[in-house]
N, C-alpha and C positions, 0 to 999 in steps of 0.2 A: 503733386498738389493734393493737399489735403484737408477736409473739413474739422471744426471743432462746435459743437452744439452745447450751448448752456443750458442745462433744466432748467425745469419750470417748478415754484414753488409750489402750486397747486389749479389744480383746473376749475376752471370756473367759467361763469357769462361773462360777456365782454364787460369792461368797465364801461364805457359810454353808456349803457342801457339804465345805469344807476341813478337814482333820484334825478331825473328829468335832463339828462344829458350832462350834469356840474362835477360828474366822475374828472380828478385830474389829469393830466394831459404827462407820459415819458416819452422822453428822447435819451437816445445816446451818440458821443462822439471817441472816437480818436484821436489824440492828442502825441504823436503823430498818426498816421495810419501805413507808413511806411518805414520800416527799420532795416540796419542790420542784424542778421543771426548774432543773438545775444544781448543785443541794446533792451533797452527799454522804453514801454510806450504809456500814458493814461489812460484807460477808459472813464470818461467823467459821465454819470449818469445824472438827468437833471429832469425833477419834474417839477411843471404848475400845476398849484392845488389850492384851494379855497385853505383860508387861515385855520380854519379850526377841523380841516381833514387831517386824519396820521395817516403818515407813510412810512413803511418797514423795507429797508432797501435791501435786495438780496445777499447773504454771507457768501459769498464766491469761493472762501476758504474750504466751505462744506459742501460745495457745487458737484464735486466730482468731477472733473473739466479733463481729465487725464493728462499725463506730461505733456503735451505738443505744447501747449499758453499756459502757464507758471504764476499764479499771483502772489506781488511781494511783497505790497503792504496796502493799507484802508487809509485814507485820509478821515480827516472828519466834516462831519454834515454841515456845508456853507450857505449863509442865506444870499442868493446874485442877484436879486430887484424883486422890490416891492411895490404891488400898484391897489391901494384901498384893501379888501380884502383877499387879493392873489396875492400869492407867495410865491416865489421860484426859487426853488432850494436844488442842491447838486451835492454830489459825493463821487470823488476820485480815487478810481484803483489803479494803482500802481502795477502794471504787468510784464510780462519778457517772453520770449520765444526763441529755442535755440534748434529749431529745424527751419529749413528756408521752403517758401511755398506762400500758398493763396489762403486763407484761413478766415472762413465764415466765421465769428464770436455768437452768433446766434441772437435770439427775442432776448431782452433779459427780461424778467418778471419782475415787478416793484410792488409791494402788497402793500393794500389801499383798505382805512376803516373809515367810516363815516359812520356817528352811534350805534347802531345792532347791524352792519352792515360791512361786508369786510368781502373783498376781492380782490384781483389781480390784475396788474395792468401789465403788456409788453410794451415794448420798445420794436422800430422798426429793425429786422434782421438787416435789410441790405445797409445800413447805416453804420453796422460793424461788421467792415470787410479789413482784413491786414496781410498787408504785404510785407514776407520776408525774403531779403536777399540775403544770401550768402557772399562767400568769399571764394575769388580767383587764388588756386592755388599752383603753381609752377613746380610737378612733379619733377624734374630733369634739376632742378636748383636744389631743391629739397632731399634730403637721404628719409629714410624711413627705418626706425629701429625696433628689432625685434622684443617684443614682451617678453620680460623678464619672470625667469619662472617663480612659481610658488615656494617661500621656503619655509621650510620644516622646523619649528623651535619644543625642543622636550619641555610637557609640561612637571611644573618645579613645587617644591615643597613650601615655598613661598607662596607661591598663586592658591594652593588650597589652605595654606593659612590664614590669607586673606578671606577665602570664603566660609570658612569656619566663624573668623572672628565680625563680619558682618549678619551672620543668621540670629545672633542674639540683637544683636541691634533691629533687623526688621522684624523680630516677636513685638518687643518693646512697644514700637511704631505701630504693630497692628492692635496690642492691647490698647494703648490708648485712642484708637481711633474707635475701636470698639465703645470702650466711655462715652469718651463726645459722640456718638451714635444713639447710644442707650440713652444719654439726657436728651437730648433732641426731639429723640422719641415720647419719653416722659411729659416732655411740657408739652407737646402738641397731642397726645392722645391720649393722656396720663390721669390729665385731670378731671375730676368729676364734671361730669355733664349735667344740666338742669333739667330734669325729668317733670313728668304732669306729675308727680307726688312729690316734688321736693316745694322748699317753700323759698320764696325770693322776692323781697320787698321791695327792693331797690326800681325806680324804673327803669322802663330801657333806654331814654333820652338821657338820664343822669350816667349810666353805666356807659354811652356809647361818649361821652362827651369826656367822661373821668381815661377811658382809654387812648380818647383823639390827643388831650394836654400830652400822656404820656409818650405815645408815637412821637410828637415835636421834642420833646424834651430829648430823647433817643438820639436824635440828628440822625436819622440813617443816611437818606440820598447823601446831608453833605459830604459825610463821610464814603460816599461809590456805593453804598448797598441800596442801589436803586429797585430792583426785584423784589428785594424784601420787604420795602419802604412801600410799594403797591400792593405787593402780597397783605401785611397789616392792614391799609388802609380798607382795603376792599372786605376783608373778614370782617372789621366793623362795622363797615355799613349795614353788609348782608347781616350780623348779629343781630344790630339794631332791628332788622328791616324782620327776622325772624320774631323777636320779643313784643315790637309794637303790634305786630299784625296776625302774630298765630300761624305761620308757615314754613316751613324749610326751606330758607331761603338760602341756608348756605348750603344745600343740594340743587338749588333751580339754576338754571340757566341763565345769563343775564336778557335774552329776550323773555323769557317765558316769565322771569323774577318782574319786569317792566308794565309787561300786559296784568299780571295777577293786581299790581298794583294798580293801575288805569280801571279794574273792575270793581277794587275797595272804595272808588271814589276818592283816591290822592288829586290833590289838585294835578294838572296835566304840567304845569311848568316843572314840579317836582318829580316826575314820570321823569319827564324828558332828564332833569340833572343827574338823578341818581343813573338813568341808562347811559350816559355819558363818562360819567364815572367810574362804575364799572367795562363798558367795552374800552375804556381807555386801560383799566388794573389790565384786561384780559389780553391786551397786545404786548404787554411788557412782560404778564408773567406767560404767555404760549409761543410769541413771538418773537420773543426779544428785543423789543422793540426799546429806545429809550427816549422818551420825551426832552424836550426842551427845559432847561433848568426853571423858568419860569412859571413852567407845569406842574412842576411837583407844590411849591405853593397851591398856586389856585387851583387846585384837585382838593387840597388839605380844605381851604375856604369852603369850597363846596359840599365838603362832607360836612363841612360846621354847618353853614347853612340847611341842608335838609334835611339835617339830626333837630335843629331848632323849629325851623317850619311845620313838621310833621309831629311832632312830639303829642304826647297824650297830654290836654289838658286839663286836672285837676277841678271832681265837680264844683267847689266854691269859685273858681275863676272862672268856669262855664256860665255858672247862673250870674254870675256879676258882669259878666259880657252880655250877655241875656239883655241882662236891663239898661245897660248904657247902650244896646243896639233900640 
């Protein structure tokens, strides 16, 4: 008998301790909890969580779990009851084991954001315990045949022609990846930067809003390039949030970017959407995390929104607010 231990994504305080006890709640099951050597079983991970919490479920594929429990595929993220704002959503792994024995599956780790706030939750061990049986095998009925030795084949002047004629092929393949390497690089670090001596008339609301049209017009999420599609989105905000307010925002932290703002005197509901926004880009692009199709909209929404709310406004529309106040 032997055990199997899942890591853990990272260490942290317990989630309960989190904004006043409303950290979400995991479990897990087996779906069966008892096979034979070789069958197949579920583990369905499910957790309750407040509607507008993310949860990033653990890649098992990357776990390192070693041979003994084998994982063979990921279902997709199911929503199982909703009650007002609780959500109880689940994700099924498909798994197998082809040694018989007692096999702890371990805590599994489910990572938990809630805006500037991001830990980990387990699941209880003894809840993934798996029993495997083997098989009765009747030596005396059965022969047993000897392993057949290693045989020896001359290598041929075919085989190194083959490899001959594929080395110019993978030059080929690596110069062009070289290309598409070198443009990549160009647009993302290539282009001039806006320096305190250059000059730039344009505001930052007009510039952040002419980039948000082009993002949508892009389609990225619909098209799968969802990382890229938050990667974009979050660079504009932080551009904007750099040009309106005078600070490197796309070097700050998204807590430290939140509070800087909370001292400029941004209204606080704007605090609060831009920090949302961002810890939301910051799960998808550290995490991998991927939202809800209905998310990537209302993310876009909100960046409209606190690109228009915040914007610099123009002293004749100051003074004309002025006097109609």
């Amino acid at each position: 008998m032997s055990l199997v231990a899942l890591p853990c994504v990272c260490g942290a305080a317990p989630a309960d301790t989190l904004r006043g006890g409303s950290a979400p709640r995991a479990s897990v099951r087996l779906m069966p909890d008892t096979i034979t050597i070789g069958d197949r079983f579920v583990m369905r991970v499910t957790v309750d969580k407040d509607l507008m919490q993310q949860i990033v479920f653990p890649d098992l594929a990357k776990a390192g779990r070693g041979d003994t429990v084998e994982l063979v595929s990921v279902g997709n993220i199911d929503t199982v009851a909703r009650d007002g704002r609780r959500l109880t959503i689940a994700l099924d792994y498909t798994m197998t084991c082809f040694e018989p024995g007692l096999f702890g599956l371990g805590r599994v780790p489910v990572l938990y954001g809630d805006k500037n706030v991001t830990d980990t939750l387990y699941t209880d061990a003894e809840d993934a315990v798996l029993l495997v049986k083997g098989f009765d095998i009747d030596t005396l009925a059965q022969t047993i045949a000897d392993i057949k030795p290693v045989r020896q084949t001359p290598f041929t002047f075919r085989e190194l022609l083959a490899y001959l004629t594929t080395l110019p092929v993978l030059l080929s393949l690596a110069g062009v990846l070289l290309v598409v390497a070198a443009v990549l690089l160009w647009r993302r670090y290539g282009r001039r930067r806006v320096t305190d001596g250059d000059v730039c008339d344009e505001p930052a609301h007009e510039r952040a809003i002419r980039e948000l049209e082009r993002l949508s017009e892009e389609k990225l999420w619909q098209n799968g390039r969802v990382k890229e599609y938050y990667t974009r989105l979050s660079d504009i905000v932080r551009d904007y949030i750099a040009r309106r307010y005078g600070f490197p925002a796309l070097e700050t932290t998204t807590p430290e970017l939140v509070e800087r703002l909370s001292r400029m005197d941004v209204d606080r509901r704007e605090c609060d959407r831009a920090g949302e926004l961002l810890a939301l880009s910051d799960l998808v692009k550290f995490a991998k995390y991927i939202p809800p199709v209905e998310r990537h909209r209302e993310l876009y929404d909100e960046a409209y929104i606190f690109v228009e709310e915040t914007k610099e406004m123009p002293a004749a529309e100051d003074e004309a607010a002025d006097t109609q106040n």
